[in-house]
N, C-alpha and C positions, 0 to 999 in steps of 0.2 A: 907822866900820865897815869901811869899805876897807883901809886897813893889817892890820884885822885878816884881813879876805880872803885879800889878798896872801900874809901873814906864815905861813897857814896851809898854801896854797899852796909856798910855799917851801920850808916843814917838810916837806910831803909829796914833795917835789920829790927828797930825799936818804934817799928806800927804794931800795935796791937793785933795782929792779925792770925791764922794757923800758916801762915804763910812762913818758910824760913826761906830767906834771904843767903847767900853767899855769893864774896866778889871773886873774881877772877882778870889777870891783868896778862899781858904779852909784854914783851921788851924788844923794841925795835933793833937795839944792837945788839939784840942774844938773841937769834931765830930758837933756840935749842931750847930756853923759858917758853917765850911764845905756843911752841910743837907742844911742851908739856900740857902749860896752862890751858889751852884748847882741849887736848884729849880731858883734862880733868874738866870742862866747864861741858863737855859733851857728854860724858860719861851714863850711860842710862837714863840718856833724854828720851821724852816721850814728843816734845815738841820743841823745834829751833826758829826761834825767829831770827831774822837777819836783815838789820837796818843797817850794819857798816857800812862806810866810805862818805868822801867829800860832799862836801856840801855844796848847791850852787851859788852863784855868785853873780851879777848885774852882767846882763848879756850874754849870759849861758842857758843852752837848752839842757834838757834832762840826757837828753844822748851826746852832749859836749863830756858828760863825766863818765863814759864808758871805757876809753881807756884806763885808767884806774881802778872803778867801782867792778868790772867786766874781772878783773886778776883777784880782787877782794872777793866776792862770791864764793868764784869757782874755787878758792884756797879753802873758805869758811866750807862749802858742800863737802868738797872731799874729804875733810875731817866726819862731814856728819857719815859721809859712804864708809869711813874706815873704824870710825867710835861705836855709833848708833845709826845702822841703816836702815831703819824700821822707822825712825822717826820722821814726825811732819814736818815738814819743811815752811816756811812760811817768811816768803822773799818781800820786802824793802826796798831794800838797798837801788836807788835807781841807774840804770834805766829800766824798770820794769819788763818792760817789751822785750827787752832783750836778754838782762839776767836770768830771767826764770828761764828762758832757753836754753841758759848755756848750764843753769844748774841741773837741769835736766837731761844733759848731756854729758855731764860728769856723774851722776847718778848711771847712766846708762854705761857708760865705760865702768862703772864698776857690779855692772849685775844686779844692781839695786834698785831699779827703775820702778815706783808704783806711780803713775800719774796722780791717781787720786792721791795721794802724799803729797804734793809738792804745790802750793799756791804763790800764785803773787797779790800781793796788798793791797788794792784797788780801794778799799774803804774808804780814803780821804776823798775821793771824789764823789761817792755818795752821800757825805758830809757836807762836806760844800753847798753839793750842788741843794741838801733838804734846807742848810740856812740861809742861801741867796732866795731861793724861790719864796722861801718864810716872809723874806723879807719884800715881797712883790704882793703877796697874798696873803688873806686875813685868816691864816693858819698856824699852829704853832710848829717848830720844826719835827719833834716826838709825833705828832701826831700824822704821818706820812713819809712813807718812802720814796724818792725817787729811784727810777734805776736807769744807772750807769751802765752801759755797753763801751765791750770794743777794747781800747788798753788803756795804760795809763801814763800818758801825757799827749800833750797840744791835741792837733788835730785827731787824733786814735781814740779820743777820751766822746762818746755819744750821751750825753743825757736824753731820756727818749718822757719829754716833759708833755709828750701828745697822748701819756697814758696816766697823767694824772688824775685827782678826782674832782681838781678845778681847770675851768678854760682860762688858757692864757690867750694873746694876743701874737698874731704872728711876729709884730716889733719884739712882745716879751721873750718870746722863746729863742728872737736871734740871740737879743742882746745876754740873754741868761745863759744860751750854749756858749757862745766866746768865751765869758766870763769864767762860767767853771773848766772849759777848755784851758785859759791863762792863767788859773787862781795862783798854781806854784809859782809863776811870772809876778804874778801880786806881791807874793809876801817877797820872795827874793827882792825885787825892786823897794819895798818898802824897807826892806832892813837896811840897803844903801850897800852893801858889802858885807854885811854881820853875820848873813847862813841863808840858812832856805827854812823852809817850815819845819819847825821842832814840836812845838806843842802841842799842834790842832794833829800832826802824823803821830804823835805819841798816844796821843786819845783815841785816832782812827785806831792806829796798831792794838792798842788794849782791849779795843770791844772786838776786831777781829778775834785776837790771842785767844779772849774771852770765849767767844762763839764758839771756834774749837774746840773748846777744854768741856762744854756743853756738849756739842755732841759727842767727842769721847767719851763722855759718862752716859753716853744713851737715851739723853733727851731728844723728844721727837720736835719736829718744828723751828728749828732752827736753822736758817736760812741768812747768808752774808753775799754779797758779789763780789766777785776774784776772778783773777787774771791766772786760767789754766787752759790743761789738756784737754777740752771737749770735742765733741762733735755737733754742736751749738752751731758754728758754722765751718761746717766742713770743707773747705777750702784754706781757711785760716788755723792754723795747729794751733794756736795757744787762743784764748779767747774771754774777755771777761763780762761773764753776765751774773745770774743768779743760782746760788749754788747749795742744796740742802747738804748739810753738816751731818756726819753720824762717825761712829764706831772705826771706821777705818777713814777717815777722810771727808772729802765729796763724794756724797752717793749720787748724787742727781742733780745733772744743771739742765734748767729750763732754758723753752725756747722762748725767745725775743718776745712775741707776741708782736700784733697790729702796729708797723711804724707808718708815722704821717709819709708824704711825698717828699718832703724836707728833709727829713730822717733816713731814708731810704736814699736818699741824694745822697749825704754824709756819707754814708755807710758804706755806697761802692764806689763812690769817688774820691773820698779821704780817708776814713779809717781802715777800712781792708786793706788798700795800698801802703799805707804808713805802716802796721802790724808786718805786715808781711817780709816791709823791708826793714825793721828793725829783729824781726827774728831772722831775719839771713847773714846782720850782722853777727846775733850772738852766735849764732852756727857757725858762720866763717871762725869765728874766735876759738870757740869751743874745738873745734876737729886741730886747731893750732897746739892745743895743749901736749 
C-alpha cells in the first residue's frame, strides 16, 4: 500500500499549482514506521482531516463499521493530541455520530479539548440532498442551499426542505427525505460490493477542507454545516446544523429556524433519539481506551 501512497503523492506533486504535495505511508507489520510516518505527516499541521477506515459494503449500516473505524480515529486523534494539538480536526471517517465523539474524548483525555476545533463532515448530505431537489425543481443545484440537520446517517440525517425558496409537495419532501436519508445505502448498493462513496465524499471533503482554510485566513462569510459541540440543541451534545467559519474554528452556529409539523416530527422521534444513542456508543468506547 505504501508505494501506492507515495506514487499518488507524486502524481499530485506535478499540478501546476503553489500547493506542495508530500506522501506519507504507515507499514502494517512495522507499527514503529507507521508511529514515525504519522508524527511526520502531523508535524505543524494547522488542519487534519481524517476520512480513514473501511468502507461499506451491501447490507451494512454506517454504525456496522464502528468497531474498526471507532480504534482508527481515536489512534489518528491522539497523534493529532500528541504532534499538533492546536490543530482542526475535521472527522470523516464513519460513523459520524459517534467518531467525532470519541475524538473528542481523546482530545479531552489529553488537555487539548477546543470544541470549536473539532468538526465532523456533514457536507455530503448537503450535497445530495441541493442535487436530488435540483433534480425535482426547475433550479440549478449552485444556485441554493438546502440545510441538513441533526447527524450523519439514515434516520439522524434532517433535510429541513420547508425552508426552501420553492414549494414542494408533501409526497415530494417525503420521498426526497428518504432519499437523502439512504443516498450512502444508494451508492453502496449500486457498487454491488466495490466500496461506499468515494468521489461525491472527496468533493464534499474538499469544499468543507476548503471553507476552513477560508476562514483561517479571516474571511468573513463563510458558512458550511457540520456535525459539532453546540448548543443548537441543547439536549443533544454533538449536533449538525449551520456553522460560520473563522480564525479559530466555528465561531457561531445558528438556530434551526421555523421547521414544518413533519420536520418537527423527525426531529424528536428520530433524529434526537438516533444522535443520542450513537454518541453513547462512542462514549462507551471512548472511556474504554
Amino acid at each position: 500500500m505504501a508505494p501506492v501512497v507515495v506514487g499518488v503523492a507524486v502524481d499530485l506533486s506535478h499540478i501546476d499549482s503553489e500547493v506542495q504535495v508530500t506522501g506519507f505511508a504507515g507499514d502494517l507489520k512495522d507499527p514503529a514506521i507507521s508511529k514515525r510516518s504519522l508524527r511526520a505527516a502531523l508535524k505543524d499541521m494547522d488542519v487534519v482531516v481524517i476520512p480513514a477506515g473501511v468502507p461499506r459494503k451491501p447490507g451494512m449500516s454506517r454504525d456496522d463499521l464502528f468497531s474498526i473505524n471507532a480504534g482508527i480515529v481515536a489512534g489518528l486523534v491522539q497523534g493529532v493530541a500528541d504532534i499538533c494539538p492546536h490543530a482542526i480536526i475535521c472527522v470523516i471517517s464513519n460513523p459520524v455520530n459517534s467518531t467525532v465523539p470519541i475524538a473528542a474524548e481523546v482530545l479531552r483525555k489529553n488537555n487539548c479539548l477546543d470544541p470549536r476545533r473539532l468538526f465532523g463532515v456533514s457536507t455530503l448530505d448537503v450535497v445530495r440532498a441541493n442535487k436530488f431537489v435540483a433534480s425535482q425543481v426547475d433550479l440549478l443545484p449552485g444556485s441554493f442551499q438546502v440545510p441538513v440537520i441533526g447527524g450523519h446517517s439514515g434516520v439522524s440525517i434532517l433535510p429541513l426542505l420547508s425552508q426552501l425558496p420553492v414549494k414542494l409537495t408533501d409526497e415530494q419532501i417525503k420521498a426526497l427525505t428518504t432519499r437523502i436519508q439512504n443516498a450512502g445505502t444508494e451508492v453502496v448498493e449500486a457498487k454491488a460490493g466495490g466500496g461506499s462513496a468515494t468521489l461525491s465524499m472527496a468533493y464534499a471533503g474538499a469544499r468543507f477542507t476548503t471553507s476552513v482554510l477560508r476562514g483561517l485566513r479571516g474571511e468573513s462569510g463563510v458558512y458550511e454545516y457540520s456535525y459539532v459541540s453546540s448548543s443548537v440543541m441543547p439536549e443533544v451534545p454533538f449536533f449538525a446544523s449551520k456553522v460560520r467559519l473563522g480564525t479559530k474554528g466555528w465561531e457561531n452556529a445558528e438556530a434551526v429556524g421555523t421547521l414544518s409539523p413533519f420536520e418537527k416530527s423527525l426531529l424528536e422521534n428520530e433524529v434526537k433519539p438516533e444522535i443520542l444513542k450513537n454518541i453513547d456508543k462512542g462514549m462507551k468506547f471512548a472511556s474504554s481506551l
